[in-house]
Backbone as JSON, one array per atom type, in Angstrom:
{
  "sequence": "XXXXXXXXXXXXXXXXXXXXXXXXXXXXXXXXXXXXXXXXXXXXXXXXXXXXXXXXXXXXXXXXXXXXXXXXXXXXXXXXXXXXXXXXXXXXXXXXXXXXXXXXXX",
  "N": [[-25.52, 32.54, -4.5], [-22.61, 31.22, -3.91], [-20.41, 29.16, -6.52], [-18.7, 26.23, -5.87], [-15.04, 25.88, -6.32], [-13.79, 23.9, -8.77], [-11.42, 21.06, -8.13], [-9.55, 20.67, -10.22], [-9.53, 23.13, -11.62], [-8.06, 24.76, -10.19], [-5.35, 26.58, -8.61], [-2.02, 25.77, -8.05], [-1.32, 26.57, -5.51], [-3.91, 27.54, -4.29], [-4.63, 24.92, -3.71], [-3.13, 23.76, -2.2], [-3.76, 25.57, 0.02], [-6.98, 24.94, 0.27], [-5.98, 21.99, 1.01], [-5.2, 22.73, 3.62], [-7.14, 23.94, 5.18], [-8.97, 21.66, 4.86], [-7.85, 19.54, 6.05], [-7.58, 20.81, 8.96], [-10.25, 21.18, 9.55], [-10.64, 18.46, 9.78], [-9.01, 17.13, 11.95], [-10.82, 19.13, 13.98], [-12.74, 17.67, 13.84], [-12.15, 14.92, 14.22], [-11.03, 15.41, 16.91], [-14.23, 16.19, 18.23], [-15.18, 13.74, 18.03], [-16.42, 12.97, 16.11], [-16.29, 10.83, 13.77], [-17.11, 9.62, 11.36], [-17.4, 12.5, 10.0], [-15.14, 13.18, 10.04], [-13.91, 11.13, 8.42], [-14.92, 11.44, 5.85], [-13.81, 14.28, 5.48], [-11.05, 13.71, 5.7], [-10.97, 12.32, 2.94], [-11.69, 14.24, 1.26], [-9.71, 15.53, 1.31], [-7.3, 14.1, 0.22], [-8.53, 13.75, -2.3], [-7.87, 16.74, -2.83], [-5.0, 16.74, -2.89], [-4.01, 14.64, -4.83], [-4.18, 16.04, -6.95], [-2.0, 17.84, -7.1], [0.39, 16.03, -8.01], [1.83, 14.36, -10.71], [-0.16, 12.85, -12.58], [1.74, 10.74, -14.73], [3.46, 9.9, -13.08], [3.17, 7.16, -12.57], [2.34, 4.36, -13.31], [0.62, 1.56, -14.67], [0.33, -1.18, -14.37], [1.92, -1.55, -12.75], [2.83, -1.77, -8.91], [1.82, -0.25, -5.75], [2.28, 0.44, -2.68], [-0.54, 1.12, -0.63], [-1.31, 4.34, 0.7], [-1.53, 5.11, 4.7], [-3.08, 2.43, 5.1], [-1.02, -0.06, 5.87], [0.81, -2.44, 4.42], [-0.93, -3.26, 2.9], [-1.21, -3.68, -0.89], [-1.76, -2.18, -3.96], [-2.3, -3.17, -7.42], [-2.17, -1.05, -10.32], [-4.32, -1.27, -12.89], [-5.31, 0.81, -15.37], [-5.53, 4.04, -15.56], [-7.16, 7.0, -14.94], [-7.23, 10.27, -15.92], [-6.85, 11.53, -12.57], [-7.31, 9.4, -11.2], [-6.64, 6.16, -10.17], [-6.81, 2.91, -11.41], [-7.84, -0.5, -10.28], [-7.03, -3.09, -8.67], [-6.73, -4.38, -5.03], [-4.16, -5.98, -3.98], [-4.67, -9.75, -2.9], [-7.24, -9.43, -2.76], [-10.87, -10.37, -3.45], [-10.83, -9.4, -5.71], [-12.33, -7.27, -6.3], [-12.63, -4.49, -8.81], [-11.39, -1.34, -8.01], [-11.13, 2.62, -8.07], [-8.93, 4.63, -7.08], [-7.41, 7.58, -5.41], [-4.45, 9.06, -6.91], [-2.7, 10.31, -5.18], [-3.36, 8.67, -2.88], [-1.38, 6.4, -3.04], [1.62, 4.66, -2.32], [4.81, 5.55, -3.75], [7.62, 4.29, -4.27]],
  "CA": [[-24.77, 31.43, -3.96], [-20.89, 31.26, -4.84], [-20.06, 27.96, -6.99], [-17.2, 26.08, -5.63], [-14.39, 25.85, -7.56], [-13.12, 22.6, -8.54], [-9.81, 20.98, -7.73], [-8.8, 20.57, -11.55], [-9.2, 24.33, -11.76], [-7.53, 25.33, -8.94], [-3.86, 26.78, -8.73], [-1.34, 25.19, -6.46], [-1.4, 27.64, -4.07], [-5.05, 26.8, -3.83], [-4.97, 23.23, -3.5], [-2.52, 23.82, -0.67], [-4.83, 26.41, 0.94], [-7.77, 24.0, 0.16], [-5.74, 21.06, 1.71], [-4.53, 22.81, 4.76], [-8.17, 24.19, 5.45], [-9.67, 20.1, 5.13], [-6.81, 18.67, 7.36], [-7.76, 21.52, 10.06], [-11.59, 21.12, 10.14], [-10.89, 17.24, 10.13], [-8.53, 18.01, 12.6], [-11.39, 19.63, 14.96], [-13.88, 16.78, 13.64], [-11.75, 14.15, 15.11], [-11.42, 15.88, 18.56], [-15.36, 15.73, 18.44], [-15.15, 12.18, 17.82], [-17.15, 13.07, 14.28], [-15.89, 9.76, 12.94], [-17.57, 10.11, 9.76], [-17.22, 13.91, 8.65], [-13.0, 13.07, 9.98], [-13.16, 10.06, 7.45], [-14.94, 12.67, 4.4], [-12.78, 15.54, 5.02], [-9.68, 13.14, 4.52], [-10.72, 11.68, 1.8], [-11.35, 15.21, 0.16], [-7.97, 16.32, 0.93], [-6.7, 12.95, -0.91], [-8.53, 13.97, -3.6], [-7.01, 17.56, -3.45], [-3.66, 15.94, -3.48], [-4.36, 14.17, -6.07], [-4.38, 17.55, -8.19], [-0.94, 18.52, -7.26], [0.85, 14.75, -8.57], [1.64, 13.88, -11.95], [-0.2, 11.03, -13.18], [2.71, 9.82, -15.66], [4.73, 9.06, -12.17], [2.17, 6.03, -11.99], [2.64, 2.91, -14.45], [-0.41, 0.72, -15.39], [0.96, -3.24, -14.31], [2.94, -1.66, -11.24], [2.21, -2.21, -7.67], [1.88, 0.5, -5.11], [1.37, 0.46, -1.01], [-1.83, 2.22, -0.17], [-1.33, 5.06, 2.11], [-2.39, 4.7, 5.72], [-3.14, 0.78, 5.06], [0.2, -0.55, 6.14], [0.9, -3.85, 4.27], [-1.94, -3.3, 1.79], [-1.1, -3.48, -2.2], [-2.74, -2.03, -5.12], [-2.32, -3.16, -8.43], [-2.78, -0.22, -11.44], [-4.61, -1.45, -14.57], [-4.92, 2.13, -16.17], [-4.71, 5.69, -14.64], [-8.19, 7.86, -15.45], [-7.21, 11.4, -14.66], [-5.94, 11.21, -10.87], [-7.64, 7.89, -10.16], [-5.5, 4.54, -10.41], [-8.48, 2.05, -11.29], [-7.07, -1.64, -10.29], [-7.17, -3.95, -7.6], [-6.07, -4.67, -4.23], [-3.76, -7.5, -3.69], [-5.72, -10.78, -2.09], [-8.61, -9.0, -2.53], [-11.58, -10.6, -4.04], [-11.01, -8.99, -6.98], [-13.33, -6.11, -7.32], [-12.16, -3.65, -9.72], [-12.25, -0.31, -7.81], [-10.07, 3.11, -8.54], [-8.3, 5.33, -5.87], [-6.82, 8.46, -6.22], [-2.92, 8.97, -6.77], [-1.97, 10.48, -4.02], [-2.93, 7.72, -1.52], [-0.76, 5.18, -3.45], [3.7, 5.2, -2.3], [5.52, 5.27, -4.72], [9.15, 3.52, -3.23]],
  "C": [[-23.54, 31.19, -4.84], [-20.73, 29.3, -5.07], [-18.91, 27.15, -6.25], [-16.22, 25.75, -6.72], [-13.74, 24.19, -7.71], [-11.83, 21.83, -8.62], [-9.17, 20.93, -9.09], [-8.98, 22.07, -12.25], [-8.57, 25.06, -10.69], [-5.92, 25.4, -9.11], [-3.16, 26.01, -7.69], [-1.83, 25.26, -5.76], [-2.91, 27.37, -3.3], [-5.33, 25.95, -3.6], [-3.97, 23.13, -2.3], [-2.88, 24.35, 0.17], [-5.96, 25.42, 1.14], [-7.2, 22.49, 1.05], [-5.4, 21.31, 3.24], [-6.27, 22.91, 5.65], [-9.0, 22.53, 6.02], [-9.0, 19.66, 6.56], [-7.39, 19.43, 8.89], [-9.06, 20.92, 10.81], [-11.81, 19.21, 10.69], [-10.13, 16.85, 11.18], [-9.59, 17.73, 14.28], [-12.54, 18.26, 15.15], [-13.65, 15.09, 14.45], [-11.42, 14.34, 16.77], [-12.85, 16.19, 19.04], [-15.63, 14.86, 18.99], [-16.55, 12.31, 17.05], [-16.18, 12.01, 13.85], [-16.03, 9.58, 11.47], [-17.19, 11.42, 8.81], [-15.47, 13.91, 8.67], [-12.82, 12.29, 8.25], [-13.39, 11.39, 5.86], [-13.97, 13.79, 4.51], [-11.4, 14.81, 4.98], [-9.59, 12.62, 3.34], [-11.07, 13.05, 0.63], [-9.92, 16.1, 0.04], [-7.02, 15.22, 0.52], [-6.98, 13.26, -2.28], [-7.65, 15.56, -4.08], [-5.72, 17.35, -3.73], [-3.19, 15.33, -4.45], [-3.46, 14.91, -7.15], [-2.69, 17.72, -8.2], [0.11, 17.43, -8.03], [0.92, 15.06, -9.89], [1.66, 12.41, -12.28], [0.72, 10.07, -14.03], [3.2, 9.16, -14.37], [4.36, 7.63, -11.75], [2.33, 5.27, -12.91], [1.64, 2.17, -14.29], [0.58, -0.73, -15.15], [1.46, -2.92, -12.96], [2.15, -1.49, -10.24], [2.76, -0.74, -6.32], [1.86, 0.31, -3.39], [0.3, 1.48, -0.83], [-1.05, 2.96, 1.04], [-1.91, 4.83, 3.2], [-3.22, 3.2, 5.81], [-1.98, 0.02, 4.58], [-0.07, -2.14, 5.41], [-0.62, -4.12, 3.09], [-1.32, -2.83, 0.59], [-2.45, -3.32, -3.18], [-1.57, -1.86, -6.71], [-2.54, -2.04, -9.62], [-3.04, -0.87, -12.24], [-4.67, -0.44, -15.56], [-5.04, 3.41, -14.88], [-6.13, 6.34, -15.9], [-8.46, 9.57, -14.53], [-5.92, 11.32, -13.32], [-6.51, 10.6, -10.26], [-7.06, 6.88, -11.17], [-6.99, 3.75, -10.15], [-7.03, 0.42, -11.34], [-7.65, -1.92, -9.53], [-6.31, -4.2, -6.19], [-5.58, -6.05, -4.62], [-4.46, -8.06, -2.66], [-6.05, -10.37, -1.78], [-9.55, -9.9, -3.15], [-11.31, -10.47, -5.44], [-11.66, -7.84, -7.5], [-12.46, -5.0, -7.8], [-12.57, -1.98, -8.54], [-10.91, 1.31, -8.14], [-9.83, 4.52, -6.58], [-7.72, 6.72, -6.4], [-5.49, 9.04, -5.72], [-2.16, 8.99, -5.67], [-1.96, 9.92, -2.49], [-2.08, 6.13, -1.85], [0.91, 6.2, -3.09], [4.21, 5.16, -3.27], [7.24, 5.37, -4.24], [10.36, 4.65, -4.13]]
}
């Protein structure tokens, strides 16, 4: 049984092969109406996205728009890796972390 490889070893080229591959099958998963395996295979091609970013372009105090949640802010408190750990704006408050590449950066 072949290991998979994981996105912080992976070359570009692979994380763009790897992202095109997700988008496809989620893609076919949403013309199912697989609601669920659509939502997981986007959120693993967020995380491969992730990979390709550089976390410096992210600032700790500054305020981002979430991707695909129009009119939703997130706060950074630090940057672990290629997840932004903070808070939504008028949220509750819970502390939770996201990863880079579904935050805009204007």
């Amino acid at each position: 049984m072949e290991r998979e490889k994981r996105y912080s070893a992976m070359s570009e080229y692979e994380l763009k092969q790897e992202i095109a591959s997700l988008k496809e099958k989620a893609r076919k998963a949403e013309q199912m109406g697989m609601v669920n395996e659509y939502a997981v295979l986007e959120r693993k091609a967020a995380m491969a996205k992730a990979y390709l970013l550089d976390p410096n372009a992210f600032k700790p105090g500054e305020i981002y728009e979430i991707d695909g949640d129009p009119g939703v802010f997130f706060k950074i408190d630090y940057l672990n890796g290629v997840f932004a750990w903070g808070y939504r704006l008028g949220s509750a408050g819970k502390e939770e972390a996201l990863p880079i590449s579904m935050l805009s950066i204007r």
